[in-house]
Structure formats: structure tokens, C-alpha cells
N, C-alpha and C positions, 0 to 999 in steps of 0.2 A: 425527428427520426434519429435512430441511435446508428454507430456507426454496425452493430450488430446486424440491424435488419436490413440495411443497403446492403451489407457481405452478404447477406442471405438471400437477397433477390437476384444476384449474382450467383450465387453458387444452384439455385433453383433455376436459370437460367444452363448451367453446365449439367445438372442434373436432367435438364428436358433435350437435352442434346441440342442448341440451339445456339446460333453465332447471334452478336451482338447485332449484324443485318438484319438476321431472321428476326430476332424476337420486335425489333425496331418496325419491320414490315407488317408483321401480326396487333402492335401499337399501334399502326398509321392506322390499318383496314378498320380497326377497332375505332377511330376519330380521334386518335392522337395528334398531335401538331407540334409536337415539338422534334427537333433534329434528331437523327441517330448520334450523331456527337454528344447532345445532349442525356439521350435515352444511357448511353455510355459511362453518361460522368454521374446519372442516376445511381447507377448500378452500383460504381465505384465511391458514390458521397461525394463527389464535388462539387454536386450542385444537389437540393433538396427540391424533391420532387411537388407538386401541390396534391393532397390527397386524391384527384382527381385523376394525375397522370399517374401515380402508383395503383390508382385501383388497376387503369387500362394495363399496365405492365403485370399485373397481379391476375387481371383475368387471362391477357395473352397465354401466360404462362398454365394458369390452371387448365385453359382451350386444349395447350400441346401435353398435359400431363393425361387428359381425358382420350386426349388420339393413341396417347400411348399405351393406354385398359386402365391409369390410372387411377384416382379419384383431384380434388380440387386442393392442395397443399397448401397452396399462398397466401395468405389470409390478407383480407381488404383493409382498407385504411382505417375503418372503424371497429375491427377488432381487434387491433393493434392501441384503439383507446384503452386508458387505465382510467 
């Protein structure tokens, strides 16, 4: 993962109007397992995510962009493949 696409789960995160709580609780409900510390340092690149917890942070995210009349922004792990 580039340090572009962590800023961008981050600022897609400020975009859905969402504290680092909320989107970490929308992670969990989803079967996430790792910490919100963790979901944190996701966001920020200090730790890299496994395809798996970025999808969940990615769909959390698309869920509140759909609440909001949105459509799905975030794009999953495998379309981030080149």
C-alpha cells in the first residue's frame, strides 16, 4: 500500500463525517478484530493493513457514504491491484 491510498482512507474517513471511533465501530460490526488504535495507524500508514481489514474499512466507509445518498467511493483491495 502506497502512503497515498492510507491518506486517502483517511481523508474518505473525514469526508463520510466519521471519527476514528465511528468508523473503528462500523469495522468491528462488520467482523473486524483488530483495535481502533490499530484501525488508526491504518489510516495514518503505521501499520499496513492485510487486504482483508482494508476491504472492511473500505466497505465501512462506502456503507456511510450510501447513508449519506452517496454512491460506493472506496475502492476494495483488488482494485487497487495493477
Amino acid at each position: 500500500m502506497t502512503d497515498q491510498t492510507a491518506n486517502t482512507l483517511d481523508e474518505f474517513r473525514r469526508d463520510a463525517l466519521l471519527s476514528h471511533g465511528e468508523l473503528w465501530l462500523r469495522y468491528f460490526e462488520l467482523g473486524g478484530m483488530s483495535s481502533a488504535l490499530e484501525v488508526e495507524a491504518f489510516l495514518y500508514e503505521a501499520l499496513e493493513p492485510s487486504p482483508h481489514d482494508r476491504d472492511l474499512i473500505a466497505h465501512a466507509l462506502n456503507e456511510r457514504f450510501v447513508e449519506l445518498g452517496g454512491n460506493h467511493p472506496v475502492p476494495y483491495a483488488e482494485d487497487l491491484r495493477v
